[in-house]
N, C-alpha and C positions, 0 to 999 in steps of 0.2 A: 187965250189959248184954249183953254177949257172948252167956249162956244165954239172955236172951231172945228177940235177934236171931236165933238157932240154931231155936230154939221155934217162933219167926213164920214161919221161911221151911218149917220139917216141917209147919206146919199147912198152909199153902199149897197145898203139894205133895198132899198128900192131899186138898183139892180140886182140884188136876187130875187127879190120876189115874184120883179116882172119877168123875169127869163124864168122862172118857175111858174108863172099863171100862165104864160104864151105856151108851156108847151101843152097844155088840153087840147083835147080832138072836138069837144063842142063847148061853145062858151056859155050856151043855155044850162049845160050842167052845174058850171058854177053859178050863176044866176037863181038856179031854184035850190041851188044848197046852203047859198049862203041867205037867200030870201028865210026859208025854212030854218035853216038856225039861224037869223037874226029872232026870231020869234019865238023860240026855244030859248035863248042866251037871256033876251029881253025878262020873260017872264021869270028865270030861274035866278036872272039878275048875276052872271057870274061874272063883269067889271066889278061890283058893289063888292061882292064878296073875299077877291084877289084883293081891293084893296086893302077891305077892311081888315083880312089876312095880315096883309105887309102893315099897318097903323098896329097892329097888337104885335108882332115883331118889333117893329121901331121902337116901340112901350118899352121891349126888354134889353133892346141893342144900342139904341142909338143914342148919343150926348145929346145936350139941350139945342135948339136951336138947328137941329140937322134933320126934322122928324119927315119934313118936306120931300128933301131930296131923297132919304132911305127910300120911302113910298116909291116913289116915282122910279128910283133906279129898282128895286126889286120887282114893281110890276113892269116894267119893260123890258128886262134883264127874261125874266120870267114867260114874256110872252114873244122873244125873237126867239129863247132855245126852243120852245114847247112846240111850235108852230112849224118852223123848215122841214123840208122836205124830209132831210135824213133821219129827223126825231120820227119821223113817222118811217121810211121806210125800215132805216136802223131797225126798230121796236119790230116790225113787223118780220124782216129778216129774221132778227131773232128767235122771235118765236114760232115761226113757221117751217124755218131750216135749221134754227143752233148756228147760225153763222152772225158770229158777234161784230165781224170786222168793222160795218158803217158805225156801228156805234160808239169802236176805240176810237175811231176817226174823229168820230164829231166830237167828243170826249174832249182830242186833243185841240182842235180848232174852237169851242166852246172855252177851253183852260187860258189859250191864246187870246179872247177876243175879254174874258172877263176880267183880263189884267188892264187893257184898254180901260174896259167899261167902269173899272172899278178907279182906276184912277181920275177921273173923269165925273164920276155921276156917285160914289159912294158904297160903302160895305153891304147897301142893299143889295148890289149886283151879288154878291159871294152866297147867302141867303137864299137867294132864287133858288140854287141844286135843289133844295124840299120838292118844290111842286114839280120839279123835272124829272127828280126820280122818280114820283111820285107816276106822273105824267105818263113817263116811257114804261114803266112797269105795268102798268094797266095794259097799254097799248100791246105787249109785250105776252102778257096772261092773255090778254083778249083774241089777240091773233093763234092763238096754241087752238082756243076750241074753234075756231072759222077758218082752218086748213081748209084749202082743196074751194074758197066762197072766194077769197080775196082773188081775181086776175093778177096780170100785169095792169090791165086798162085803170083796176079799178084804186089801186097803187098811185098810177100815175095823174088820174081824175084829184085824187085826196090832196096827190099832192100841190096841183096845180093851184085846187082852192086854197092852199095854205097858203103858198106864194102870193095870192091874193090879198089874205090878212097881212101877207108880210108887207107887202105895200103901202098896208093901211099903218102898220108900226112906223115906217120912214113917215109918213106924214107926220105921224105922231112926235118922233124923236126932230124931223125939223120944225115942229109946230104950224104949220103950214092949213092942218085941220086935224081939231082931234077927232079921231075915230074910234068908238068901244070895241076894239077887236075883241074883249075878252067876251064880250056878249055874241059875237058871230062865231065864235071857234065851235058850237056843235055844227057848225055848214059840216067841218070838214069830215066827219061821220056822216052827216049826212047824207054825203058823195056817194058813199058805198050802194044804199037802194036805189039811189036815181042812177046812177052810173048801171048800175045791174038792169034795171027798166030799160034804159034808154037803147043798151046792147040787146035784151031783148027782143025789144020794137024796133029794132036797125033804123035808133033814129040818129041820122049820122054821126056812127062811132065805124 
């Protein structure tokens, strides 16, 4: 039942993410963003680092014999919140207007999905909240001083790249091919100068 459970929520996933990549206005944006942060992610190595994160948690949390699955559920736990669309717009909202609502939202759908995950894959999922506070706080500060830089386009560009990784997580979760998402997640900052350029150069945006 477990393996099924696991199955159902990668298929899921890969329905959101493709319905979040399809909706970009050019796909060459995500192309040189996530090019560009693989190569960024690569060097700075941040799969290595997430993991190695969740293995020194498991050190302090986990029983004998479980160190595997912690790992495993708290970086993937870790890297469908951080990723979707509403972590990013939510955070942006926030910071840009004071308007919290995508964020109760995801809050509540995030609370929902890790009772799943957690029954499922282990107490590394409960863990994860660290780097997602963590995560959407940045995002959150970050967006207060680039009032008035961020569009819609450039929102919806970020987003689309993340749907992207998110795709690459359902491979992950149905084992299908692993994919280092955590090493491409600076694409989706990336987005922002190429998305800006591209509107620019009215190269079809």
């Amino acid at each position: 039942m477990k393996t099924t459970v696991i199955q159902g929520i990668g298929l899921v996933v890969l329905l959101i993410g493709g319905s979040m990549a399809l909706q970009t206005k050019n796909t060459l944006i995500i192309i040189a963003s996530l090019v560009l942060g693989g190569i960024v992610g690569e060097w700075i190595d941040i799969e290595l680092r997430l993991e190695n994160f969740g293995k020194w948690l498991e050190s302090k949390f986990a029983r004998k014999g479980e160190e595997t699955e912690f790992t495993k559920a708290f970086v993937t736990a870790s890297l469908i919140y951080c990723v979707g669309a509403m972590a990013i717009m939510g955070s942006l909202e926030s910071g840009l207007k004071g308007n919290h609502n995508i964020l109760f939202a995801k809050a509540m759908l995030d609370g929902i999905s890790a009772v799943v995950f957690a029954s499922s894959m282990g107490v590394g999922v409960i863990l994860s909240a660290l780097p997602v506070f963590i995560y959407q706080g940045a995002i959150t500060l970050g967006a207060g001083l680039l009032q008035g830089v961020l569009s819609g386009q450039v929102i919806s560009e970020m987003g689309a790249t993340g749907g992207l990784l998110i795709v690459g997580i359902g491979l992950n979760i149905l084992e299908i091919k692993q994919v280092k998402v955590g090493n491409l997640l600076p694409g989706i900052f990336i987005a922002i100068p190429i998305t800006l350029l591209f509107t620019k150069l009215h190269l079809g945006m």
